[in-house]
N, C-alpha and C positions, 0 to 999 in steps of 0.2 A: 365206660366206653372209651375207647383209646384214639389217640389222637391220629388225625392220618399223617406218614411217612411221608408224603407228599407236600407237604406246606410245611413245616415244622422248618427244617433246614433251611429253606430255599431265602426266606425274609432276611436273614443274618446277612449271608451272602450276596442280595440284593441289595441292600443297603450298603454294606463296604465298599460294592463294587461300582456303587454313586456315588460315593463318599471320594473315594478315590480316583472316579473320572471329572466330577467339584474341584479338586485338588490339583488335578495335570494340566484345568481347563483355566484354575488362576493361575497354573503358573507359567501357564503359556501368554495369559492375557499380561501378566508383569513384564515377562520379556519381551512381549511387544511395545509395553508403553516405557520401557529404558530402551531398546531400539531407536526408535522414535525421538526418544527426548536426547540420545547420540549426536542423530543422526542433526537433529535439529541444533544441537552445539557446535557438531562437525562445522555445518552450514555458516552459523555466525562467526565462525572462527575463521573460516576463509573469508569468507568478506569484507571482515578487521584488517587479515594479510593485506589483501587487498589493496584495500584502501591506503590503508598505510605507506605499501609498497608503490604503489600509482602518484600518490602525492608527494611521497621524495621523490621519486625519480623526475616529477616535474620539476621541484625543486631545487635540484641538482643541474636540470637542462637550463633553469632559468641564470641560475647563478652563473654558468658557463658563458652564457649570454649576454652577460651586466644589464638585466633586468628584474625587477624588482618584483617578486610572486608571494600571496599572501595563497596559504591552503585554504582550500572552500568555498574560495572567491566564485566569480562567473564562468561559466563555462563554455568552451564551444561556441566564441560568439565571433570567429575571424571569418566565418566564409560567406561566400555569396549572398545567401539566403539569408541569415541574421543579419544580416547589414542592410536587408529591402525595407522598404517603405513598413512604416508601422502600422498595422490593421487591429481595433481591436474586436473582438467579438461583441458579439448581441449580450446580453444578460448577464456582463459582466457588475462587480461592485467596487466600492472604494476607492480612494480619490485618483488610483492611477487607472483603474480598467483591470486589476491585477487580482482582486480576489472574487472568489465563485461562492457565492452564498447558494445553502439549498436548503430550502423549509419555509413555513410562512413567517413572514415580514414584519408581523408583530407579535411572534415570538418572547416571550421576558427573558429570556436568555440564551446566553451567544456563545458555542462549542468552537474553537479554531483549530483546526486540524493541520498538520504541518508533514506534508509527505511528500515523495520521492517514487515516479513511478516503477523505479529499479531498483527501491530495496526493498531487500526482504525481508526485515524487520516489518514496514508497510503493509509487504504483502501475507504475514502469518496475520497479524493484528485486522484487519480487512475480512480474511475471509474465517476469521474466527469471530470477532466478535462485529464488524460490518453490519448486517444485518439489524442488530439492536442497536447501534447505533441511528441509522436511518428511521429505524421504529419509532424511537422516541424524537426525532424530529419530525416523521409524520405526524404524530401526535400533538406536537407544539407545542413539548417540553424546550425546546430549544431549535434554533436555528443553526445548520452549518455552516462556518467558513473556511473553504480549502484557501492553502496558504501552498502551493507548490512550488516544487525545485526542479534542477537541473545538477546539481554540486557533484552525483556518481557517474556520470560522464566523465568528470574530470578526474577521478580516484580509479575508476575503471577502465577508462579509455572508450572510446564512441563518442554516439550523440543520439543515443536509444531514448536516455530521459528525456532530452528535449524534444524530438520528435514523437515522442507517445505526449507529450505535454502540448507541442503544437497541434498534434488529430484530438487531442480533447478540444481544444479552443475550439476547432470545424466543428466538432459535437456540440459546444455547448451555445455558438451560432446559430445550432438547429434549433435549442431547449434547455433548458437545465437539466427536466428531465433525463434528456439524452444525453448530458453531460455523467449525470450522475448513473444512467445504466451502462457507458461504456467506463468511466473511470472504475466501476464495477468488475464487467470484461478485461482489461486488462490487469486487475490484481488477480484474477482466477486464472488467467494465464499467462503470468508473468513468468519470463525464461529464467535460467540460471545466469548468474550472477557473471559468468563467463561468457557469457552468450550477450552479444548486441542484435538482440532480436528484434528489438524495438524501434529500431535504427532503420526498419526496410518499411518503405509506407507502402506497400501492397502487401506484406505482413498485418499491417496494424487498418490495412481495407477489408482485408479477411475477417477480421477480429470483428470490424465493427457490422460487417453482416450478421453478427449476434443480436444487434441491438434491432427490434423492430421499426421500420421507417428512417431509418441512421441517413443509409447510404444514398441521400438525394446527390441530384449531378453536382450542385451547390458544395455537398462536403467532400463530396469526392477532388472534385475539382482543386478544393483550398490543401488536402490531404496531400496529394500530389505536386503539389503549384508551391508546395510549403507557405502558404497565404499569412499565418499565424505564428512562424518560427522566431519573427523579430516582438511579436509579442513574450511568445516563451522566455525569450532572453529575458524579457523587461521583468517579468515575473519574478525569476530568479536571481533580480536583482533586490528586488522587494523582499524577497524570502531572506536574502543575505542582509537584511535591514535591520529585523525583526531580532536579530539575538539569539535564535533559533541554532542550536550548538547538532543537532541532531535530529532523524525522522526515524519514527513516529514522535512525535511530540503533539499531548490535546492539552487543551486550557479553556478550560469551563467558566465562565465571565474572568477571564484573567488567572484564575488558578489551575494550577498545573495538574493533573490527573496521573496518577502512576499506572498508564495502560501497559507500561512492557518492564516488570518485574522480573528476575533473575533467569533473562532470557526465555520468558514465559509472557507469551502476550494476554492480558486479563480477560477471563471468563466474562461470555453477557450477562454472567449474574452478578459479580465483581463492579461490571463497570456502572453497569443500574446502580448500584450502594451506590458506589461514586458519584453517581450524579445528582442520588437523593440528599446526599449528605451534603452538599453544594447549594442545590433550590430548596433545601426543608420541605 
């Protein structure tokens, strides 16, 4: 009995013709993730410009000046507002009022987190691996402690950091909680690197309409009133204390954690080893 005409051919031809839409479909997905990790070098490269660029030229204005400028010092602390009465927030820790722990309190061990809400080193490492990070401090592997800056204000120009660092203060006056879902909101919407977005506090009222129950009259009021900006300062000066050469920087009861490898910020499943390898 003979085969049918019908089937015989067709299975070759449908298989190659999988085979080869398998084949156009890695290699479309390849060149998206070299796109991607361009795009993403593009990004740190300007930033380095940047920076760089932003710090001599202060350096250069200072010298002109016959005063005396160390790079990465404090920033943005001559005007009005940073110079007001010092307030500190609710639920603040450590001996100045300066560091934000988030997790429970008896904790065996203590995660110190060292960011910058305007960089974007911060902000790839946040919303990549963020998430597990707060997992395993809900959990009560560890407790957090943000250690924050102001230092790319002065590399970049503005006072976006400090001002997104003083509406965190209003946030975390409300809660911790609330500190920790809008310090959240703003790494998910953190602008370019060129953009002093951060810098407009009916920007950063918007933002916090993200966060449910945020926007009492209470934080509006200090958001606006900049109630918190002479704290930010102080902040950043504690950050500048610390040794602290660069953000993201974690340290896991004191050891340092290689979260942001060859411009690659570490996988949640990366930083989990990490931190197993640390508490055994």
């Amino acid at each position: 009995m003979s085969t049918s005409p019908e089937k015989s051919p067709k299975t070759p031809k449908t298989t190659k013709a999988t085979a080869a839409a398998d084949r156009k479909a890695a290699r479309r997905a390849a060149t998206e993730r070299m796109r991607e990790q361009r795009e993403r070098a593009d990004r740190s490269a300007r930033i380095r410009r940047r920076v760089v660029v932003g710090a001599a030229s202060a350096a250069v204005l200072a010298l002109v000046a016959g005063v005396a400028f160390a790079v990465g010092g404090s920033s943005g602390s001559g005007d009005a507002a940073a110079s007001g009465p010092l307030v500190v927030p609710a639920n603040t820790s450590g001996a100045d009022g300066t560091v934000i722990t988030y997790g429970k309190a008896d904790a065996p061990h203590t995660l110190e987190v060292y960011e910058d809400f305007r960089c974007p080193y911060c902000e790839q490492l946040e919303t990549t691996t963020g998430p597990t990070v707060q997992q395993l401090a809900d959990a009560g592997t560890y407790k957090i402690e943000y250690h924050l800056a102001t230092f790319l204000d002065q590399g970049l120009g503005g006072k976006g950091s400090r001002t997104a660092l003083a509406a965190a203060g209003a946030a975390l006056n409300e809660g911790v909680d609330k500190f920790k879902q809008f310090h959240d909101v703003l790494y998910a919407n953190q602008p370019d690197e060129r953009d002093d977005a951060f810098s407009d506090v009916n920007h950063l009222l918007d933002l916090a309409g993200k966060v449910p129950g945020l926007k009492t009259d209470g934080f509006v009021k200090a958001v606006q009133e900049g109630t918190y900006v002479p704290w930010a300062v102080q902040v950043n000066k504690d950050f500048d204390k610390s040794g602290v050469t660069g953000t993201p920087t974690v340290r896991l009861d004191g050891q340092k954690l290689d979260v942001f490898a060859g411009g690659v910020p570490a996988s949640p499943e990366k930083f989990t080893a990490m931190v197993k390898q640390v508490t055994g």
